[in-house]
DSSP file (Angstrom, degrees, kcal/mol; ACC not computed):
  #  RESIDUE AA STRUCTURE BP1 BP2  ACC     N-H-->O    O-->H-N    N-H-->O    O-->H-N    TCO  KAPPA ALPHA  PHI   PSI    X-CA   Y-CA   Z-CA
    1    1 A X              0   0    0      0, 0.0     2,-0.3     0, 0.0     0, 0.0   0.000 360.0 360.0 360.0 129.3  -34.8  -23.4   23.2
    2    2 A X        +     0   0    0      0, 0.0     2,-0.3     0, 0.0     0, 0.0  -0.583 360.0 146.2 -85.8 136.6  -34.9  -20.3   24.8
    3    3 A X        -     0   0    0     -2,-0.3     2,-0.3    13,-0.0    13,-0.0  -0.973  37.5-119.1-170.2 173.3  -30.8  -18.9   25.7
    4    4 A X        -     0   0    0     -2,-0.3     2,-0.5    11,-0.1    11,-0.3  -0.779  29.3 -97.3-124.7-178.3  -29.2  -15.2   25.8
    5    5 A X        -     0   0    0     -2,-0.3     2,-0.3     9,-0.1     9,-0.3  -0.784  37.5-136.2 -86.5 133.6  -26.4  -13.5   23.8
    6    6 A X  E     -A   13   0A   0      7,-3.9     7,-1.4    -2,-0.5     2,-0.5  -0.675  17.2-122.0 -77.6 133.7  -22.7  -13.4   25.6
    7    7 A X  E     +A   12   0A   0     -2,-0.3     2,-0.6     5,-0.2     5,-0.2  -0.805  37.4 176.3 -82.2 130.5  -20.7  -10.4   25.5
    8    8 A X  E >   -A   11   0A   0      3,-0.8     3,-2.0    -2,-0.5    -2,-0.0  -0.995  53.3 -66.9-127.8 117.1  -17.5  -11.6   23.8
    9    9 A X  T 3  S-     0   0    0     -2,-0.6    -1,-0.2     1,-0.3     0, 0.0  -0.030 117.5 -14.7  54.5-152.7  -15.1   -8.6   23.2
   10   10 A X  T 3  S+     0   0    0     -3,-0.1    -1,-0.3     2,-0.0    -3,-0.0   0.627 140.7  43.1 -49.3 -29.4  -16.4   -6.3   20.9
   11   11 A X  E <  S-A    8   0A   0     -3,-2.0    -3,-0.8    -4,-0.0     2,-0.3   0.292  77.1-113.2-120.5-142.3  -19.1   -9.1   19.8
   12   12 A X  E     -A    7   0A   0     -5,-0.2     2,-0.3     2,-0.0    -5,-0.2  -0.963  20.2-165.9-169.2 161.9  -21.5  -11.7   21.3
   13   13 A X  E     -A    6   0A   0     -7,-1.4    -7,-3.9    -2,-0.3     2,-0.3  -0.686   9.9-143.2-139.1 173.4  -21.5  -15.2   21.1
   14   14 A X        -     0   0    0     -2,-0.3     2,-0.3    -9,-0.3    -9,-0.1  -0.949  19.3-130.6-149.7 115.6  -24.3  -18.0   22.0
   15   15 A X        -     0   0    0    -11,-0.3     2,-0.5    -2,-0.3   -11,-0.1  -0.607  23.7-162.7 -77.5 142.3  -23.5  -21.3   23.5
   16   16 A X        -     0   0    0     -2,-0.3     5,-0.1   -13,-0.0    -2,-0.0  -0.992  24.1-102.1-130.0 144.0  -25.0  -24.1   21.7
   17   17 A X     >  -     0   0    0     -2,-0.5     4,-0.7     1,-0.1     3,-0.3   0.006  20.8-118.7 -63.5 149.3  -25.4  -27.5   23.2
   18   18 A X  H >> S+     0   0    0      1,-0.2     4,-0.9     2,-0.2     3,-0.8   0.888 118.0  49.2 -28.9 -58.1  -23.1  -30.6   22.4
   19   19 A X  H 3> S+     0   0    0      1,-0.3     4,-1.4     2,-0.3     3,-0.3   0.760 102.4  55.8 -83.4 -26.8  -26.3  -32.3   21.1
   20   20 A X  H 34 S+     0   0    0     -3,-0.3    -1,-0.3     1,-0.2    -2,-0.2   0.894 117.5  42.4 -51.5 -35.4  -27.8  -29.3   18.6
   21   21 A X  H <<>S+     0   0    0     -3,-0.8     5,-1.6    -4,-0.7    -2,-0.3   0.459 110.0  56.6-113.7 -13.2  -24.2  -29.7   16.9
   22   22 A X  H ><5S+     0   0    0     -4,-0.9     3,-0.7    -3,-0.3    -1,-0.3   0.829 111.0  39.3 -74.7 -53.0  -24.2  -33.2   17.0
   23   23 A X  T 3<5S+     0   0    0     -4,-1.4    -2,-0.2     1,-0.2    -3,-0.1   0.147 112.6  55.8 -96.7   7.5  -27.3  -33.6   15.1
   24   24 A X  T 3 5S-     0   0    0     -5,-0.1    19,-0.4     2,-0.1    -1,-0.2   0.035 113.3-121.2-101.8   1.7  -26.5  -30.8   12.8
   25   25 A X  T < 5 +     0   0    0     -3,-0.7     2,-0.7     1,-0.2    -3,-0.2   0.888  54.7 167.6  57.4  41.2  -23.2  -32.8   12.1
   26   26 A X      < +     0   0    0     -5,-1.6    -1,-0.2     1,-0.1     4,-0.1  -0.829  10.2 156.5 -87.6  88.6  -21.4  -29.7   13.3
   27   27 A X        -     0   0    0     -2,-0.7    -1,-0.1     2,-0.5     3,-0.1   0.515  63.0 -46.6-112.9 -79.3  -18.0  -30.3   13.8
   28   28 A X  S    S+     0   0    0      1,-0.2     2,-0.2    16,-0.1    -2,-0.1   0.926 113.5  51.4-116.0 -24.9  -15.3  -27.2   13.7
   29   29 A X        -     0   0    0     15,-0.1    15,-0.7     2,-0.0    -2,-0.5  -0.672  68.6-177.2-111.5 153.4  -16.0  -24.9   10.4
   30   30 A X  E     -B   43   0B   0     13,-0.3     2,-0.4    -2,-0.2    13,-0.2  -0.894  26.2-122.3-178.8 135.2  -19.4  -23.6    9.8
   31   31 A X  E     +B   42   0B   0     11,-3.0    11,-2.9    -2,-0.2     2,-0.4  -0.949  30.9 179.1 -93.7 120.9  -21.2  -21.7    7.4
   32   32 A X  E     +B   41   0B   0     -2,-0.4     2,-0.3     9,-0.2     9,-0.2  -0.860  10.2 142.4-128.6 143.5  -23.0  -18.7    8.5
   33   33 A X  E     -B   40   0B   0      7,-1.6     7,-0.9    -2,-0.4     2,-0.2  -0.865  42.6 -94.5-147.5-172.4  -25.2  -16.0    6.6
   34   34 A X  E     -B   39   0B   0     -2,-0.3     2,-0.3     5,-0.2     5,-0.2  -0.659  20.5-174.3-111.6 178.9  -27.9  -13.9    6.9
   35   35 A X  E >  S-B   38   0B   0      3,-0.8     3,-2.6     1,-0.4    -2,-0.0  -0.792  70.3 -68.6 128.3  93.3  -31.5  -14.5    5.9
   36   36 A X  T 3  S-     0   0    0     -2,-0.3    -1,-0.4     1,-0.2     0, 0.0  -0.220 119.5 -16.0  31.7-122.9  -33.4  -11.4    6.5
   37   37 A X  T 3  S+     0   0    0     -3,-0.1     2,-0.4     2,-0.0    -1,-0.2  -0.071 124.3  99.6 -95.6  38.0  -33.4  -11.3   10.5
   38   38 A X  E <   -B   35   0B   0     -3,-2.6    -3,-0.8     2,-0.0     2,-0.4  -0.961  64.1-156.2-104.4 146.6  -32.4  -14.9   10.4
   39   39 A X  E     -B   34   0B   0     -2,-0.4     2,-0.3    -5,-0.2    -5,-0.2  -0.978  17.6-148.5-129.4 130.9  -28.9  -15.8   10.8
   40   40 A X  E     -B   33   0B   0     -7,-0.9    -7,-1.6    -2,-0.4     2,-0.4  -0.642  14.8-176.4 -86.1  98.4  -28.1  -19.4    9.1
   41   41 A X  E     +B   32   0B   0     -2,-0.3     2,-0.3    -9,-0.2    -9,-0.2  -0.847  14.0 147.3-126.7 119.6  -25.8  -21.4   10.4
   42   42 A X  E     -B   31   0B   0    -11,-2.9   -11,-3.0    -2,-0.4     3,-0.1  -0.993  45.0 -75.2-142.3 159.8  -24.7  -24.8    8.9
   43   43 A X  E     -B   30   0B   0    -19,-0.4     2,-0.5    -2,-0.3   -13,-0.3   0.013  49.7-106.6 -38.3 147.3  -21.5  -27.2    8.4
   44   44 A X        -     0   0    0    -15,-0.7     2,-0.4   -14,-0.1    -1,-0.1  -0.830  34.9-149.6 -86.3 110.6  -19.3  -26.4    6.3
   45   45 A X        -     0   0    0     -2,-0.5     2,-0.3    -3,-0.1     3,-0.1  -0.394  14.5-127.4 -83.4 122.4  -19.6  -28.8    3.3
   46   46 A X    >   -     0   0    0     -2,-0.4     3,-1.7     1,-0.1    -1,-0.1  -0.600  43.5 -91.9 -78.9 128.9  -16.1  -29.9    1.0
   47   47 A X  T 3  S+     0   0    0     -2,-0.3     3,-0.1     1,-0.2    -1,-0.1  -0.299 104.2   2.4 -56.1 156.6  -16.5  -29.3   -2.3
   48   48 A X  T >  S-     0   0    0      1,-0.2     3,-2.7     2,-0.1    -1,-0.2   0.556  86.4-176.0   7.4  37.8  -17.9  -32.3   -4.2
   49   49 A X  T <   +     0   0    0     -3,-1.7    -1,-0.2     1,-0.3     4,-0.0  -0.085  63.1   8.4 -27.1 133.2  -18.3  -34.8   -1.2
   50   50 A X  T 3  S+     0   0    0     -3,-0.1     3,-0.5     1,-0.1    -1,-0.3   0.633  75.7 141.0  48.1  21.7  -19.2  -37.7   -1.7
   51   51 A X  S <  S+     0   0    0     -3,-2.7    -2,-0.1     1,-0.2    -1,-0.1   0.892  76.0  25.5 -53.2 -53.8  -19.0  -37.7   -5.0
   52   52 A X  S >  S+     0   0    0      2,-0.1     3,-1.5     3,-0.0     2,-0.7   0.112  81.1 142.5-105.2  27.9  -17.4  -41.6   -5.7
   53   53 A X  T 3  S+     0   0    0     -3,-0.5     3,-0.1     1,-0.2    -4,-0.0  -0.694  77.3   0.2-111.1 169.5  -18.7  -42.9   -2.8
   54   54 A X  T 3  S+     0   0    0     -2,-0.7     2,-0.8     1,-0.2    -1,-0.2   0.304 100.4 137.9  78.2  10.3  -20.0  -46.7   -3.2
   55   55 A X    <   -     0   0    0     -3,-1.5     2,-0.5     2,-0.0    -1,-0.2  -0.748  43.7-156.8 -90.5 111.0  -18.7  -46.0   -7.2
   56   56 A X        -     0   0    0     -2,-0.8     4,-0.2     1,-0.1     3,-0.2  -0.838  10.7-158.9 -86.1 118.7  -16.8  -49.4   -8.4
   57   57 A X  S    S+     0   0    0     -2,-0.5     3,-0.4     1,-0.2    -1,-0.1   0.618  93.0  65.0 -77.9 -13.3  -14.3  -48.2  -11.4
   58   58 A X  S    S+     0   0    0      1,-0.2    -1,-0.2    -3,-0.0     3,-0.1   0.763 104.0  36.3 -46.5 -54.4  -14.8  -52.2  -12.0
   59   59 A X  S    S+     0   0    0      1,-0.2     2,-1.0    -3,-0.2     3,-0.2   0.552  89.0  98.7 -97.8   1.5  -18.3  -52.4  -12.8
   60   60 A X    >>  +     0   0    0     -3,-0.4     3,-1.0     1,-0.3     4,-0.8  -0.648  43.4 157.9-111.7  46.8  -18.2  -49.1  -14.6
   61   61 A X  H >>  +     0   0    0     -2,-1.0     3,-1.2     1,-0.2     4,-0.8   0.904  69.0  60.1 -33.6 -62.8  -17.9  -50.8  -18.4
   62   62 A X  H 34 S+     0   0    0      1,-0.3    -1,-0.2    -3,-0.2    -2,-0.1   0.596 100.6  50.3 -85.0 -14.0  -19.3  -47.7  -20.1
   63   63 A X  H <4 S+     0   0    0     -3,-1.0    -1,-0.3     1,-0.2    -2,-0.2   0.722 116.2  41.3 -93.2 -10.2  -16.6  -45.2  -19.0
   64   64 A X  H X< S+     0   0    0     -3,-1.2     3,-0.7    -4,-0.8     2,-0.2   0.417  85.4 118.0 -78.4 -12.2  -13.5  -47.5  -20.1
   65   65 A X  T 3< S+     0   0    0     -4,-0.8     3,-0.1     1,-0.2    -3,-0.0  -0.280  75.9  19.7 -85.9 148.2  -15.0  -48.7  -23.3
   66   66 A X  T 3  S+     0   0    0      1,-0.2     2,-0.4    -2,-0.2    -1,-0.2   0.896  87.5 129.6  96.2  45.9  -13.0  -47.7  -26.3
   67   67 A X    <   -     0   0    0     -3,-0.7     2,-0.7     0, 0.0    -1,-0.2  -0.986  36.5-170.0-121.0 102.8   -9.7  -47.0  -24.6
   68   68 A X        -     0   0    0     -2,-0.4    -3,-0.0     1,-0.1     0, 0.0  -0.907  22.2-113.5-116.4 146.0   -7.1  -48.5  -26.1
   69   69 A X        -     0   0    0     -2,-0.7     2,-0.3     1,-0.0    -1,-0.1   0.250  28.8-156.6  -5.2 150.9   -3.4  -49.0  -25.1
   70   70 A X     >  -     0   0    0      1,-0.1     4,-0.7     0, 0.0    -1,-0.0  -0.955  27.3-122.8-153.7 162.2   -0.5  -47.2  -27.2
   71   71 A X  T >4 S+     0   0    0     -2,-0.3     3,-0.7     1,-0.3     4,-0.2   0.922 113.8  57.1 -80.9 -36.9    3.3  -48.2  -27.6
   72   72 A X  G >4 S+     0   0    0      1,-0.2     3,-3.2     2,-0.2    -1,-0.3   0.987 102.7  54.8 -62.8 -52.1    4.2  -44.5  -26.3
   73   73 A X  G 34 S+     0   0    0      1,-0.4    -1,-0.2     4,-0.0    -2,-0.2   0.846 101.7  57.8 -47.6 -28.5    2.2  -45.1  -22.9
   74   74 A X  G << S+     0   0    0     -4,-0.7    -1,-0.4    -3,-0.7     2,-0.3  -0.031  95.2  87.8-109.8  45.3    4.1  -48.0  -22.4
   75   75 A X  S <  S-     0   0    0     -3,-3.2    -3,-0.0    -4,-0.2    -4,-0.0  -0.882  83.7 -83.4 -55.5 131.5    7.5  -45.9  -22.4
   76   76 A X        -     0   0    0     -2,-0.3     2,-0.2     1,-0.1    -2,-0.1  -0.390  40.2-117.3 -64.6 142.8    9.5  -44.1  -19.6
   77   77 A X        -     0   0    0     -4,-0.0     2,-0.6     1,-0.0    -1,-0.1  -0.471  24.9-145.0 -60.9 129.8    8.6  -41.1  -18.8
   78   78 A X              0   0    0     -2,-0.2    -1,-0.0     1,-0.1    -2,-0.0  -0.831 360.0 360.0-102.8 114.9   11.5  -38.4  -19.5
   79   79 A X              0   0    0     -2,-0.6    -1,-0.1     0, 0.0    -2,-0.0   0.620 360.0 360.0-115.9 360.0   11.8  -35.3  -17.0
């Protein structure tokens, strides 16, 4: 797609269609850099997304075993 630079202020802007940003998952924050004379623009990504999902702490045997109980845990807490 062919398009021109906007004078914005001081800068310049480029409109980019609904459907580019749509299918770049593009919603309001955006990462941008340079790459030689490329400029890189992509969603901004949350640190560790998607990290548990579809993880059942249920079925997950090997990270509870050997945990046991203790008479302090099951005491109030004093603040």
């Amino acid at each position: 797609m062919k398009t021109t630079l906007r004078k914005i202020g001081n800068s310049r802007g480029v409109l980019i269609p609904a459907a580019f940003l749509a299918a770049c998952e593009i919603n309001t924050e955006i990462e941008m850099r340079q790459e030689g004379q490329r400029i890189i623009i992509e969603p901004l990504k949350t640190v560790r997304a998607g990290w548990f999902k579809g993880y059942q702490a249920a079925n997950d045997t090997e990270a509870w075993a050997g945990l046991v109980e203790t008479t302090e845990e099951n005491e109030d807490w004093q603040w």
